[in-house]
Backbone as CSV, one residue per row, in Angstrom:
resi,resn,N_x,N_y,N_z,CA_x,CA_y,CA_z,C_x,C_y,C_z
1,UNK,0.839,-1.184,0.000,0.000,0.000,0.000,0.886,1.251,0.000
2,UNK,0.419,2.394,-0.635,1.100,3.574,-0.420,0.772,4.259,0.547
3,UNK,1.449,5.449,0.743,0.977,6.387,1.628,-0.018,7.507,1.691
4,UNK,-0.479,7.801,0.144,-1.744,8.245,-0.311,-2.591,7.483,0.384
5,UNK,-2.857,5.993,0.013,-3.749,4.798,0.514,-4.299,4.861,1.780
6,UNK,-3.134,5.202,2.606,-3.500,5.204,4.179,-3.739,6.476,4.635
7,UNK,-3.528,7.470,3.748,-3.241,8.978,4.604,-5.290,9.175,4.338
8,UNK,-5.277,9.633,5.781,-7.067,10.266,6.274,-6.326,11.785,6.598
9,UNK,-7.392,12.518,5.650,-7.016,13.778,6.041,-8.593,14.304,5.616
10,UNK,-8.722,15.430,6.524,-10.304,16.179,6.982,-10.089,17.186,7.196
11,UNK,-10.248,18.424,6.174,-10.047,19.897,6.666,-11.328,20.564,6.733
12,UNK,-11.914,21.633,6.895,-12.771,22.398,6.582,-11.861,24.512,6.538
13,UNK,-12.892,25.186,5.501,-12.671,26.644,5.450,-13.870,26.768,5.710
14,UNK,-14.125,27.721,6.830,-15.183,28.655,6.974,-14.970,29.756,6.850
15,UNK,-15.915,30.826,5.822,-15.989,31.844,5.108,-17.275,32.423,5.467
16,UNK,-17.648,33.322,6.162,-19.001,33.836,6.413,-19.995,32.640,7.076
17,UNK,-20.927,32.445,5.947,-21.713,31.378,5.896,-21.880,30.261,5.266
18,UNK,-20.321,30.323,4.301,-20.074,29.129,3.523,-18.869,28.345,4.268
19,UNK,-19.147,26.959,4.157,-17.823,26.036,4.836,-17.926,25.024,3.306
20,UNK,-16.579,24.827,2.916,-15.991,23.866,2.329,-15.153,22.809,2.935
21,UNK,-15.290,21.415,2.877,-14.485,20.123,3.574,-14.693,19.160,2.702
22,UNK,-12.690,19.057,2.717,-12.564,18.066,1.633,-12.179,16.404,2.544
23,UNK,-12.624,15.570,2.289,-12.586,14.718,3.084,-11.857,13.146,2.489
24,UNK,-10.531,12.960,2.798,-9.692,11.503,2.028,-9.764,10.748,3.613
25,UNK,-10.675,9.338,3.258,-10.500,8.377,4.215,-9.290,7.537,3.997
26,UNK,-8.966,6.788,5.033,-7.275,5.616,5.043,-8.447,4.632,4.423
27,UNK,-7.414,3.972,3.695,-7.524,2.575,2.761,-8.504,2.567,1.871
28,UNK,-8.354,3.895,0.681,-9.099,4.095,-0.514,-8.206,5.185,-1.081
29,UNK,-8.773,5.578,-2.395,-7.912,6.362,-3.474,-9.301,7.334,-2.975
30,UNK,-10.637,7.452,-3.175,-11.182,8.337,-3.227,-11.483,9.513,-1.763
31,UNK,-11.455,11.012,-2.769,-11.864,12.272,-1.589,-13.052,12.702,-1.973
32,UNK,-13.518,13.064,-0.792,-14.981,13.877,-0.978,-14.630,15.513,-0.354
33,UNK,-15.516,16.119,-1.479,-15.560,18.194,-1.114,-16.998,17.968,-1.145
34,UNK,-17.206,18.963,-0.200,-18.728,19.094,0.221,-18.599,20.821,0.812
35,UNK,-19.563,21.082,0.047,-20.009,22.699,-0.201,-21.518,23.125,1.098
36,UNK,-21.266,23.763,2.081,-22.382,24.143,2.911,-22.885,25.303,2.291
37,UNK,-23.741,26.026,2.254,-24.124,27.340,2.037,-25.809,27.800,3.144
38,UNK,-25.129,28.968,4.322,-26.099,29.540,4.499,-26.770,27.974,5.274
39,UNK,-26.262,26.656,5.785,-26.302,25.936,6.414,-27.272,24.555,5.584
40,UNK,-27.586,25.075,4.369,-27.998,24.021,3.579,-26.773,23.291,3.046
41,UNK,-26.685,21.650,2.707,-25.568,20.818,2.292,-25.764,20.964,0.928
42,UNK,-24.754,21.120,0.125,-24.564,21.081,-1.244,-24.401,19.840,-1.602
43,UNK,-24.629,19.188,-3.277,-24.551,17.989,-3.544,-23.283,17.936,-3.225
44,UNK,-22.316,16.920,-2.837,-20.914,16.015,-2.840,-20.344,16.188,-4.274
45,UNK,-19.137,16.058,-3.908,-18.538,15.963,-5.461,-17.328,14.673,-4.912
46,UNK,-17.384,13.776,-5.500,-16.058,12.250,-5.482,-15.480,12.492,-6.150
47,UNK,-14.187,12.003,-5.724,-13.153,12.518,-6.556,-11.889,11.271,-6.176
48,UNK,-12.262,10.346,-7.592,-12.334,9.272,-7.491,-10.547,8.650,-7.334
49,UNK,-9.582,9.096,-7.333,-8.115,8.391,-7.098,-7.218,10.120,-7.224
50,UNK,-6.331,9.416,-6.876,-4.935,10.615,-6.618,-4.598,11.417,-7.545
51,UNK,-4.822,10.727,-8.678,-4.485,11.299,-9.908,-5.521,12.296,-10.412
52,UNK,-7.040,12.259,-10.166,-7.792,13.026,-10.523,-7.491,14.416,-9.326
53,UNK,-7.210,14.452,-8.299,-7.050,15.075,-7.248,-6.333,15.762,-7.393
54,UNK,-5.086,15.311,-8.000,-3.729,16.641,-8.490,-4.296,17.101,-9.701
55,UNK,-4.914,16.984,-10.254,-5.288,17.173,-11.570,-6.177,18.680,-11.361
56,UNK,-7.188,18.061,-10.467,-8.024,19.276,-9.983,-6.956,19.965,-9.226
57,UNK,-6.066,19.928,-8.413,-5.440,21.126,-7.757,-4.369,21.864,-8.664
58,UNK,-4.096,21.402,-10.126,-3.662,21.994,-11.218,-4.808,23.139,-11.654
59,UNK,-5.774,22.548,-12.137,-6.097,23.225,-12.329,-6.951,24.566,-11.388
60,UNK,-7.343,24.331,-10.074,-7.159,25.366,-9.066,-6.139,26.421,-9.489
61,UNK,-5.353,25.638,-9.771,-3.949,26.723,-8.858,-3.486,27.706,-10.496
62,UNK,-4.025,27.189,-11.817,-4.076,27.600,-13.063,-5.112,28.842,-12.868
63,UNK,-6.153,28.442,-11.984,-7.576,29.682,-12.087,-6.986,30.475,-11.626
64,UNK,-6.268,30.207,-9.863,-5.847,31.722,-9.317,-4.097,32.335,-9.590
65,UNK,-3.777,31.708,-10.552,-2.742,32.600,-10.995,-3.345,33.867,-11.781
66,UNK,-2.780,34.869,-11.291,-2.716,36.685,-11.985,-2.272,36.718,-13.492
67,UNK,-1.718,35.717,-14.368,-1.573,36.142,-15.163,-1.943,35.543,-16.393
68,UNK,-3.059,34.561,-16.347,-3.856,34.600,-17.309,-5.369,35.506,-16.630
């Protein structure tokens, strides 16, 4: 097993009245982000192995660069 595999990690941002928490359980590839708003739950989004995960934080990190 790797260390992706086993690593459980659970954050949350609270912003006003919005909280975002991205959630990777030990002994699976998949994370869950879950969107609150104003205290209603937003649908889930899976985010199915490691590779899709860096993929999305590429492209994150592509949106908040200044120079496109």
């Amino acid at each position: 097993m790797n260390k992706y595999w086993n690593k459980h990690y659970h954050s949350s941002v609270i912003d006003g009245n919005q909280v975002i928490t991205l959630i990777k359980n030990s002994g699976g590839d998949w994370a869950t982000i879950k969107m609150q708003i104003n205290g209603e739950q937003q649908e889930p989004i899976t985010v199915k192995s490691r590779d899709h995960l860096e993929m999305l934080g590429a492209m994150i990190s592509q949106c908040l660069r200044e120079d496109h």
